[in-house]
C-alpha positions in Angstrom: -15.5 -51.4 234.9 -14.2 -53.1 231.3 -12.4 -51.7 228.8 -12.3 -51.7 225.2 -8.9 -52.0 223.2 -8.5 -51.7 219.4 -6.1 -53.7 218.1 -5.0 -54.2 214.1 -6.3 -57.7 214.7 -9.8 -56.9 216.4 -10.5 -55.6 220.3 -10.2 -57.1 223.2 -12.6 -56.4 226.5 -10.8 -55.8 230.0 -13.1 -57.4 232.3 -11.1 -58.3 235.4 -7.8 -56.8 236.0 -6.2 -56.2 239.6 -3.0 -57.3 241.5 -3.7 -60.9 241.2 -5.1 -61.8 237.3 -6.3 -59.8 234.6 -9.4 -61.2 232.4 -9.9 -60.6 228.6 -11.7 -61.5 226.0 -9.8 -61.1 222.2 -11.6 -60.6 219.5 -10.4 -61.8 216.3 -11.6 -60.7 212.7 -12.1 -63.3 209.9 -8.9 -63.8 208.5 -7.3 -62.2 210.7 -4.3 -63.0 213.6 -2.4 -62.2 216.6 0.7 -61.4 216.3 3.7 -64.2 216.5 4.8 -63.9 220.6 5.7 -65.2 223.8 5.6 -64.4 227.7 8.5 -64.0 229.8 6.2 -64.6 232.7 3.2 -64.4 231.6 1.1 -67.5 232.7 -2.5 -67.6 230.4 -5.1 -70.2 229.5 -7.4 -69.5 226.9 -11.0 -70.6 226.2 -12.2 -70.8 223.2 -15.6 -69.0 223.6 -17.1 -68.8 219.9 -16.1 -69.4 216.2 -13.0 -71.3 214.5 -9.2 -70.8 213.8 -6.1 -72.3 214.2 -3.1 -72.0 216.4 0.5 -72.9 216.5 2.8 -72.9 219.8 6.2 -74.4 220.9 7.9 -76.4 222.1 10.0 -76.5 219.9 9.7 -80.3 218.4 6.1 -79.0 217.5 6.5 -75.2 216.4 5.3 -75.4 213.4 2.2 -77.9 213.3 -1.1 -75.9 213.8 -3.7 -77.2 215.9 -7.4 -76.0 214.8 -9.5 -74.8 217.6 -13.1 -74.2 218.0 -15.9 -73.1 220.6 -15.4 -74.9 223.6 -12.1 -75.9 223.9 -8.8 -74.5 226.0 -5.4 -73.9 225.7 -2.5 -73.1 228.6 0.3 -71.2 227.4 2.8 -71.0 230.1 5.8 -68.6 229.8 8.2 -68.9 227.0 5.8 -70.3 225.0 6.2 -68.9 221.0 2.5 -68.8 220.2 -0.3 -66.9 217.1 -4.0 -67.7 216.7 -5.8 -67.1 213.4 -8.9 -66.8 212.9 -10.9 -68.7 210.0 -14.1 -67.0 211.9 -14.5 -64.0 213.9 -13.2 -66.0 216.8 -13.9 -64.7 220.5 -11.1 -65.9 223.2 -11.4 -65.3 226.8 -8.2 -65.2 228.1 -7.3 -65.2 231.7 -3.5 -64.5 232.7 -1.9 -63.7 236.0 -0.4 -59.7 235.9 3.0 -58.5 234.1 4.0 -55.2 233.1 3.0 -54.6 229.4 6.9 -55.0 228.6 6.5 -59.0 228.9 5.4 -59.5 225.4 8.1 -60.0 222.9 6.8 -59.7 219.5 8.4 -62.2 216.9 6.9 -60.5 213.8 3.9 -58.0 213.1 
């Protein structure tokens, strides 16, 4: 059974989660983003599913450049990897990841 989260940035729909990969799909208001974050071990790919935005990841010789993504396209973000999405439309992510405790998310800014 799924599961709706609120979230400042939107919601995001639980679809799959058990002891091997958890499924999502992130919602993202218009002007809107997540926050600025990486994994310690968490290993997720992202498909863009619908709308516009723009993202920016490390490494660190390209932190800082921002990639615009749209319907169709997608993204790995292995561990470690400093990442935000904003979007310039509401933007709908599926997101599929592999399972950490909810501590694994280190927030660089809100």
């Amino acid at each position: 059974m799924s599961s709706i989260v609120q979230k400042s940035w939107g919601y995001e729909v639980i679809f799959a989660d058990n002891e091997l990969y958890r499924g999502k799909i992130l919602h993202i208001n218009k002007g809107k983003s997540i926050h600025l974050q990486y994994h310690k071990e968490k290993d997720e790919t992202m498909y863009i599913l619908k709308g516009q935005g723009y993202m920016v990841s490390s490494p660190q010789e390209t932190f800082g450049k921002f990639v615009k993504v749209n319907s169709g396209e997608e993204y790995r973000i292995p561990p470690m990897t400093i990442h935000k999405v904003w979007a310039v439309t509401d933007l709908e992510i599926v997101e599929v990841s592999n399972v950490v405790p909810d501590t694994d998310v280190i927030h660089l800014e809100d």
